[in-house]
C-alpha positions in Angstrom: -33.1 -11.3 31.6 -32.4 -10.7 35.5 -28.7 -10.5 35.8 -29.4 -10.7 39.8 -30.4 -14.1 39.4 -26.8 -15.1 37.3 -24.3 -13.8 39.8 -24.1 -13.1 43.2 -24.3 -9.8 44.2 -25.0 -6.6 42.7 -21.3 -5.5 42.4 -21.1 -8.5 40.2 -23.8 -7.5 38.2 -22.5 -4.0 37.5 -19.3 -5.6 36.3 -20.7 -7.5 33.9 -22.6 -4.9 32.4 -19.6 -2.5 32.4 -17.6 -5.1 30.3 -20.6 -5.6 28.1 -20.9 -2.0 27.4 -16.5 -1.2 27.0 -16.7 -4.4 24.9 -19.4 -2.9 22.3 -17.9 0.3 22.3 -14.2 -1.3 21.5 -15.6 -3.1 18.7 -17.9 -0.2 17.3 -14.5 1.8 17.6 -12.8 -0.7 15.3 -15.7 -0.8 12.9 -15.2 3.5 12.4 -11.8 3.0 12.3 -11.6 0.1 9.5 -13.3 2.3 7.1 -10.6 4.9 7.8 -7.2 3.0 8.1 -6.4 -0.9 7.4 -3.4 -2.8 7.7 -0.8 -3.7 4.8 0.9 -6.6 5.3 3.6 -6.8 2.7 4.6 -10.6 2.2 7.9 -9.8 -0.8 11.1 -8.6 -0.4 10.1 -4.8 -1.4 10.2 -3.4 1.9 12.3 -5.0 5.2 9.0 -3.9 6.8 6.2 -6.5 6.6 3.4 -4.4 8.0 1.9 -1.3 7.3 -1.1 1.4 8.3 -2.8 2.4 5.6 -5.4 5.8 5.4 -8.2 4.3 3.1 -9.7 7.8 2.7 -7.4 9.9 1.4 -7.4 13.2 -1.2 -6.2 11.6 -4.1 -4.7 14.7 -5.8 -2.8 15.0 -2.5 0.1 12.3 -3.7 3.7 12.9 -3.3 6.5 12.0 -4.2 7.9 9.5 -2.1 4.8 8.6 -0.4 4.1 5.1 0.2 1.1 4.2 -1.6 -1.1 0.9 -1.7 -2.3 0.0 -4.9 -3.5 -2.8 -7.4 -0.6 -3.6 -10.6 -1.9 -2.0 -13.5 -1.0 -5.3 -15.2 -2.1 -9.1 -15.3 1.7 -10.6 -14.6 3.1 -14.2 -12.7 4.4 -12.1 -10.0 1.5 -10.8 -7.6 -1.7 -13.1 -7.5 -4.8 -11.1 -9.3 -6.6 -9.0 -6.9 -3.6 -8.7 -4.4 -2.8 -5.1 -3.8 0.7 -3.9 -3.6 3.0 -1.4 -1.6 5.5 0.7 -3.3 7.2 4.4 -3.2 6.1 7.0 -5.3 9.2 8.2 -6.9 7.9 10.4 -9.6 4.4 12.1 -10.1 2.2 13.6 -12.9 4.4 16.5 -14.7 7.9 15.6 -13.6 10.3 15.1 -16.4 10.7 11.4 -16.7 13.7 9.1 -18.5 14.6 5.6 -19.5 18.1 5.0 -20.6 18.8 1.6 -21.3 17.7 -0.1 -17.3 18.0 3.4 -15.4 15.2 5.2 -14.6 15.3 9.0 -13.8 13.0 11.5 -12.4 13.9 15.2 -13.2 17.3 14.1 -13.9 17.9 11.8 -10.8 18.1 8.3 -10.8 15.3 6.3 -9.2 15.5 3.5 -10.4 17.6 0.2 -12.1 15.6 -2.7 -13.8 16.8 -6.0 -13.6 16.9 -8.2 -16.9 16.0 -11.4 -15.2 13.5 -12.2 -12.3 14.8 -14.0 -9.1 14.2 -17.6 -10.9 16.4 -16.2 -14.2 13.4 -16.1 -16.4 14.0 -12.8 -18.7 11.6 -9.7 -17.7 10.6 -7.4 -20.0 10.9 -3.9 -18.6 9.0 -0.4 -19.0 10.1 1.9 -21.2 9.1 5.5 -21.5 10.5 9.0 -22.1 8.9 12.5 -21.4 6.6 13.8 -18.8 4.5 11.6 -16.9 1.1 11.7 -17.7 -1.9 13.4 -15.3 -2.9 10.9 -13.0 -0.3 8.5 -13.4 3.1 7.7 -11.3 6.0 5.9 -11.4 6.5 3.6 -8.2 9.2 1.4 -7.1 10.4 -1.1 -3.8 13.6 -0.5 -1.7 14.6 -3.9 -3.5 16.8 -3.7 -6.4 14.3 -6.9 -7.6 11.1 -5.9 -6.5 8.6 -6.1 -8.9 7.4 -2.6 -9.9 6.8 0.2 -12.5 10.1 -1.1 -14.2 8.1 -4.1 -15.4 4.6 -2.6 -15.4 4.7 1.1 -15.8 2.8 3.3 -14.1 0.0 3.4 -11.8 -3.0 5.0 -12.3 -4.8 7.0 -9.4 -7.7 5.3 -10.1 -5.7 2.3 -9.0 -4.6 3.4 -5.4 -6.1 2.0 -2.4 -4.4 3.8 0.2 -1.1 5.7 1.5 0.6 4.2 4.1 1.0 6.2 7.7 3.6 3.6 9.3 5.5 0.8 8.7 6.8 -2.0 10.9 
């Protein structure tokens, strides 16, 4: 095609193919970085932040505690539609002591955690109940809301499970 005979000048034409060629490197950009990091947009009250970076390709023997961590609920349940991902706070990890006394949760000794017995529409909720160390591979995760729904209800996560750890939230 003779880009000469589109526009009017030559300056013109050099324009448009600088634009072309920013334009295809902004998008091949993007297309590197979305198999690296996504977006999270958190829709429940877990979090007051609604959005949040996520590194897809992470070590996954390199989660902490108190990471934020993106992941599928181990558990069929009525609160998060099947194949929604979630985002919660690792609170305790593989080998920390772990205890459930009555709706407290505590990690090493410290409390993480309270369960609630009914959900937000006053339907009862059965809760997770475990005591000991927390298995390889496995952690215990929760939401900065007192009724988020989390490893109180479901138990833990597996790694196999996680998606992502968050970077920043919004």
């Amino acid at each position: 095609m003779n880009f000469s005979k589109l526009f009017n000048n030559q300056s013109t034409t050099n324009q448009v193919i600088r634009n072309i060629v920013i334009i295809g490197i902004f998008f091949s950009a993007g297309s590197v970085l979305a198999n690296y990091y996504g977006v999270h947009f958190n829709l429940s009250n877990s979090f007051k932040e609604k959005v949040f970076i996520v590194k897809k390709q992470f070590d996954p023997n390199k989660i902490n505690r108190f990471d934020l961590i993106s992941t599928y609920p181990p558990i069929e349940n009525n609160y998060v539609p099947k194949g929604e991902k979630i985002i919660k706070q690792v609170v305790c990890v593989p080998g920390q002591s772990f205890v459930t006394r009555g709706a407290d949760y505590y990690c090493d000794g410290h409390r993480v955690a309270i369960a609630q017995n009914k959900d937000s529409k006053g339907k009862e909720i059965a809760r997770f109940n475990f005591t000991g160390v927390v298995p390889k591979d496995n952690f215990f995760i929760v939401g900065d809301n007192p009724k988020s729904y989390d490893s109180r209800y479901f138990g833990f996560v597996e790694r196999k499970n996680i998606t992502g750890v968050a970077l920043w939230r919004f």
